[in-house]
Structure formats: C-alpha cells, structure tokens
C-alpha positions in Angstrom: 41.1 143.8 64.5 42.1 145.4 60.9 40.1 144.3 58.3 43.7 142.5 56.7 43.8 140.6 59.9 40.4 139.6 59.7 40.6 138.6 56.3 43.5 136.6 57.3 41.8 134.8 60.1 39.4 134.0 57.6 41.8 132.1 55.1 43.3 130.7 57.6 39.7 129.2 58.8 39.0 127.9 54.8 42.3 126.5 54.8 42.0 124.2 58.4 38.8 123.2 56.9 39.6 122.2 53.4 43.3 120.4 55.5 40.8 118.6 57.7 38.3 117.6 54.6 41.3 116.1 53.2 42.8 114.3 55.9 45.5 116.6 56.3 47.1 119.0 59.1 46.4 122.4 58.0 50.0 123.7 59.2 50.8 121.4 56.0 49.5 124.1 54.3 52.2 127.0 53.5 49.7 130.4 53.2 51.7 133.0 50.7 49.7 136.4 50.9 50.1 137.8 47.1 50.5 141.7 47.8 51.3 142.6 44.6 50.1 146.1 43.6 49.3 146.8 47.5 51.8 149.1 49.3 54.4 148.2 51.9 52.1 149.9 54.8 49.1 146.6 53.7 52.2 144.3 54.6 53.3 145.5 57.1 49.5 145.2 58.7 49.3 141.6 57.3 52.4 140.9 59.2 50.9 142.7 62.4 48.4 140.0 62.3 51.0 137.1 61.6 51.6 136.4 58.1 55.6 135.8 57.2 55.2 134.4 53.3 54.3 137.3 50.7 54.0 137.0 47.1 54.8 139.7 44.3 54.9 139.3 40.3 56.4 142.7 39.7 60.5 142.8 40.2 61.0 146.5 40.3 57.5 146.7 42.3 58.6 143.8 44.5 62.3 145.1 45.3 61.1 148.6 45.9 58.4 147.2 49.0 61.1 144.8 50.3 63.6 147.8 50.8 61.5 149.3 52.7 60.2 146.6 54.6 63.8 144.9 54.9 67.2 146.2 55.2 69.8 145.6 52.2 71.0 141.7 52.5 74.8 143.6 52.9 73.4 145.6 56.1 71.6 142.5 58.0 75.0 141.5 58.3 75.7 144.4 60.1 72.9 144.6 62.1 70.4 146.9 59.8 69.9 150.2 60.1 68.4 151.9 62.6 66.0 155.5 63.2 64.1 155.9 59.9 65.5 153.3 57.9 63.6 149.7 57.0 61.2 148.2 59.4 63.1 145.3 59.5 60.5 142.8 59.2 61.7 139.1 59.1 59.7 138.3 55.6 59.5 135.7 53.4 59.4 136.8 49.7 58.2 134.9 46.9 58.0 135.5 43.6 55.1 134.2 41.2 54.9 135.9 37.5 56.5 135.7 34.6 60.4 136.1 34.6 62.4 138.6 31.9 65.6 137.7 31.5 66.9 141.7 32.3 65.0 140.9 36.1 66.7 137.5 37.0 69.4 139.2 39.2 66.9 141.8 40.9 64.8 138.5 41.8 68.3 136.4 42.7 68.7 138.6 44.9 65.6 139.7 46.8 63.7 136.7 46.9 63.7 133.1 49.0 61.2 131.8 46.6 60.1 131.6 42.5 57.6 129.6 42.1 57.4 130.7 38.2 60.5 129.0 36.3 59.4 127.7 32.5 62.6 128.1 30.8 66.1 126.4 31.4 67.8 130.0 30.5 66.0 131.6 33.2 67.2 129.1 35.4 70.7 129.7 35.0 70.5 133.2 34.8 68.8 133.4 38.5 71.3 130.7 39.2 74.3 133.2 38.3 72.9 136.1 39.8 72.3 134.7 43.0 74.7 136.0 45.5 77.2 133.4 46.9 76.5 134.5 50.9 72.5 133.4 50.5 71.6 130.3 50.6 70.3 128.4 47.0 67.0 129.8 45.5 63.9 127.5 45.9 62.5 127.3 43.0 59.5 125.6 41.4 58.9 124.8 37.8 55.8 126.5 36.5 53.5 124.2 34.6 50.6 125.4 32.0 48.1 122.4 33.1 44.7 123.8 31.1 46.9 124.3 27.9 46.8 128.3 27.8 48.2 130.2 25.4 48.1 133.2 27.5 49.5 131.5 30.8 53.0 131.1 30.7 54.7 127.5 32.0 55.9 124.1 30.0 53.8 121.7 28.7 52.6 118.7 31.2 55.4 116.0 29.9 58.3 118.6 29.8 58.8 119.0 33.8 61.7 116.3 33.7 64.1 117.7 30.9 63.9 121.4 33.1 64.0 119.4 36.6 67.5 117.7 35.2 68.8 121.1 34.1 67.9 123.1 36.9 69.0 120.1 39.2 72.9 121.0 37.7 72.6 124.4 38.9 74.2 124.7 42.5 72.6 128.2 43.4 69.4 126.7 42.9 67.2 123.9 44.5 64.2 123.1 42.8 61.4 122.0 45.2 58.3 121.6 43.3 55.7 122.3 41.4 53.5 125.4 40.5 50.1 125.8 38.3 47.5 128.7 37.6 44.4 126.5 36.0 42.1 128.6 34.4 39.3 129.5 36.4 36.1 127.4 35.6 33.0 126.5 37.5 33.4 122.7 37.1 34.6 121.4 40.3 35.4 118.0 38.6 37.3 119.5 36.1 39.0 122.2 38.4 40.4 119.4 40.8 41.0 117.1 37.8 44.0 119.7 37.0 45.1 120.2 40.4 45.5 116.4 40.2 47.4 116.5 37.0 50.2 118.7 38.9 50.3 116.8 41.7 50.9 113.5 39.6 53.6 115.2 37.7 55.5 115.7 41.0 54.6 112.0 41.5 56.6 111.1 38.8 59.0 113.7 39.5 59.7 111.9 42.7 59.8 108.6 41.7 62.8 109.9 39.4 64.7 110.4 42.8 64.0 114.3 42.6 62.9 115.3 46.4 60.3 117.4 45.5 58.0 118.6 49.0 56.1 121.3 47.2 52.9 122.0 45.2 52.0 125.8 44.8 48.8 125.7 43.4 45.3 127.2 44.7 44.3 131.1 45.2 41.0 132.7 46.6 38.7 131.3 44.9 39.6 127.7 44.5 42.3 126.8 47.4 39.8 123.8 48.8 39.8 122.3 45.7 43.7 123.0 45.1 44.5 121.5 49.2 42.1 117.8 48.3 44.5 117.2 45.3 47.7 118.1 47.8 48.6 121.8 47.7 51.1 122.6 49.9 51.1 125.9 48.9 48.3 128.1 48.2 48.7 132.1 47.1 46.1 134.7 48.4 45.5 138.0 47.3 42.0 139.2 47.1 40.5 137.4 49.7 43.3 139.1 52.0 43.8 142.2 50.4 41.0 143.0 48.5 40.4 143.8 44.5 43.0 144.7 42.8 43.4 146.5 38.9 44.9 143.4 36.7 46.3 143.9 33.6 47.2 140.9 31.1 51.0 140.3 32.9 49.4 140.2 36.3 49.0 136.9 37.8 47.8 135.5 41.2 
C-alpha cells in the first residue's frame, strides 16, 4: 500500500467515525482530496487507491494537471485519445480558492465544482463561460463565518441576495454552502461556526432554495465540521502531506 492510499484509508477511518458520532452514514460524507501544488503522478496514485473528488485553488495549475489526467471535454466526445495522450481518469474536479475574474472561463470549463463564489459578477461570468454541451456548474456560495479580513467570502446575512442572483443564472446551480473558519483550539467555538453555516443553509432552505451541500471541514478539524452537518469535507495534508502555502493558498 502507497503511503497516499494509506493516508486515504485513514481519512476515510476519521470520517466513518466522526459520521457514526453524529448519527450519520458516513457515505453522507462527500471526501474532496485538495491536491493543489502536488503533481498529476500524486493523483493519479490517490485515484489508484479510490478517490474520484479532487480539489485545486490554482486555475492555470488546476487546468494544466487535468489535461493530463483527462482528455479535452471536445475529445471525450470522440472517444479520447489514445497511446501517450491523457490517462483518462474519470475525475471529479473542484475548485476552492479565490476566483479572478480573467480565470472564470478556464474554471467554467474544467471544473464540476466551485465551492468559492462571493461575488454576483463572478457568478455570471462562470455562468457565461460555461460551455453549453456540460451540464450547469455546481456551485457554492463561500461565506467568511470568523469575520476575516484575509479570507475571502460574504458576510453571514448576505447569502440570500447572491443565492437569488446566482438562482437567475441557468448555467449555474447553486447547491450550498462553503466556509474556511479560522483555525483555533476551542472546540466550542470551532463547532459554534460550523453551526453558523449550517444554519445559514437552514434559512436558505426554508426560502425554497434546495440546497444539499455544506463544504466545510479540512485535516485538522473535519469531526468537528461533520457534528454540525458537513457534507463535504476537503483534505490535503492529511492525504498528501505538507505543502509550501503562500497568502492566496487556501485548503
């Protein structure tokens, strides 16, 4: 067994755990590995040993590792290529950091997932650039729960004015939620936020929006993150091993 794949098994293992703590099934639990600065070879072994979802917070990074993992979307049509071309994995990309407005049609159109929409502009641009023969872009509204200046997402009370605009947008479907709390070693306090954004897709839903998704928890706080509902959680370290951040980088 690699050391990815035992890595994995191990996630896998908090994740059942903290599921059955809460009273919950842990295939409830969507795992997204978050390969970001890691090369297509380390994905390629995490998807050896059974992992589909990945997340990246790099475009340009992102599209270039999904090229080579994944023919064009114009050649699957066709079948792929074949010899030395892409492994032709079946993946599942999402992505999870901050979007620039000059990388909304590179994510549009390389990506099943962004879990990191703040901004109703962004949302139609990834809305316009998404090619007509995919299928809408799930997207989740990123939310700035501890009040960060450095973390991007809206303000807790904001989620309904962007869930009405991005709901207009027919290239997009929005699906839930997403939060990066600060870290902090008060449990109360770290679960107490995790609760925030699972109340605001409460309220979300009780506005007739059919939200199923919370993406919130990462390695070091993914128990607390599944109590308050996660459905979602995105894993990097504790899969891939440390990584060099820089202040754009987010897991």
């Amino acid at each position: 067994m690699t050391t990815i794949a035992a890595n994995l098994q191990a996630v896998r293992a908090r994740i059942a755990r903290a599921a059955q703590a809460a009273g919950r099934r842990a295939d409830d639990v969507v795992l997204v590995a978050v390969s970001k600065t890691f090369p297509a070879e380390r994905i390629a072994e995490a998807y050896a040993a059974g992992q589909r979802a990945f997340g990246e917070n790099q475009a340009q990074e992102a599209v270039e590792k999904i090229t080579k993992l994944e023919p064009p979307f114009s050649s699957r049509e066709k079948g792929g290529n074949e010899g030395s071309g892409p492994l032709l994995l079946p993946l599942e990309w999402h992505f999870i950091g901050p979007i620039q407005s000059n990388k909304t049609r590179l994510i549009a159109g390389h990506f099943q997932w962004v879990h990191s929409v703040e901004r109703r502009k962004i949302a139609a641009r990834l809305n316009d650039a998404r090619p007509a023969e995919l299928p809408p872009l799930n997207v989740c509204i990123q939310v700035n729960v501890s009040g960060e200046a450095s973390k991007s997402g809206i303000a807790p009370g904001e989620e309904a004015g962007l869930a009405e605009a991005i709901s207009r947008l027919p290239r997009l479907k929005l699906r839930g939620l997403m939060a990066i709390p600060e870290p902090m070693p008060d449990e109360r306090l770290r679960r107490r936020r995790f609760a925030l954004l699972r109340e605001l897709k409460e309220g979300l839903v009780a506005r007739g929006y059919a939200l199923d998704m919370l993406s919130m928890g990462m390695s070091d706080d993914l128990e607390a993150a599944i109590a308050e509902g996660a459905t979602m959680v995105r894993v990097g370290t504790a899969i891939f091993g440390p990584r060099k951040k820089n202040a754009r980088e987010q897991q």
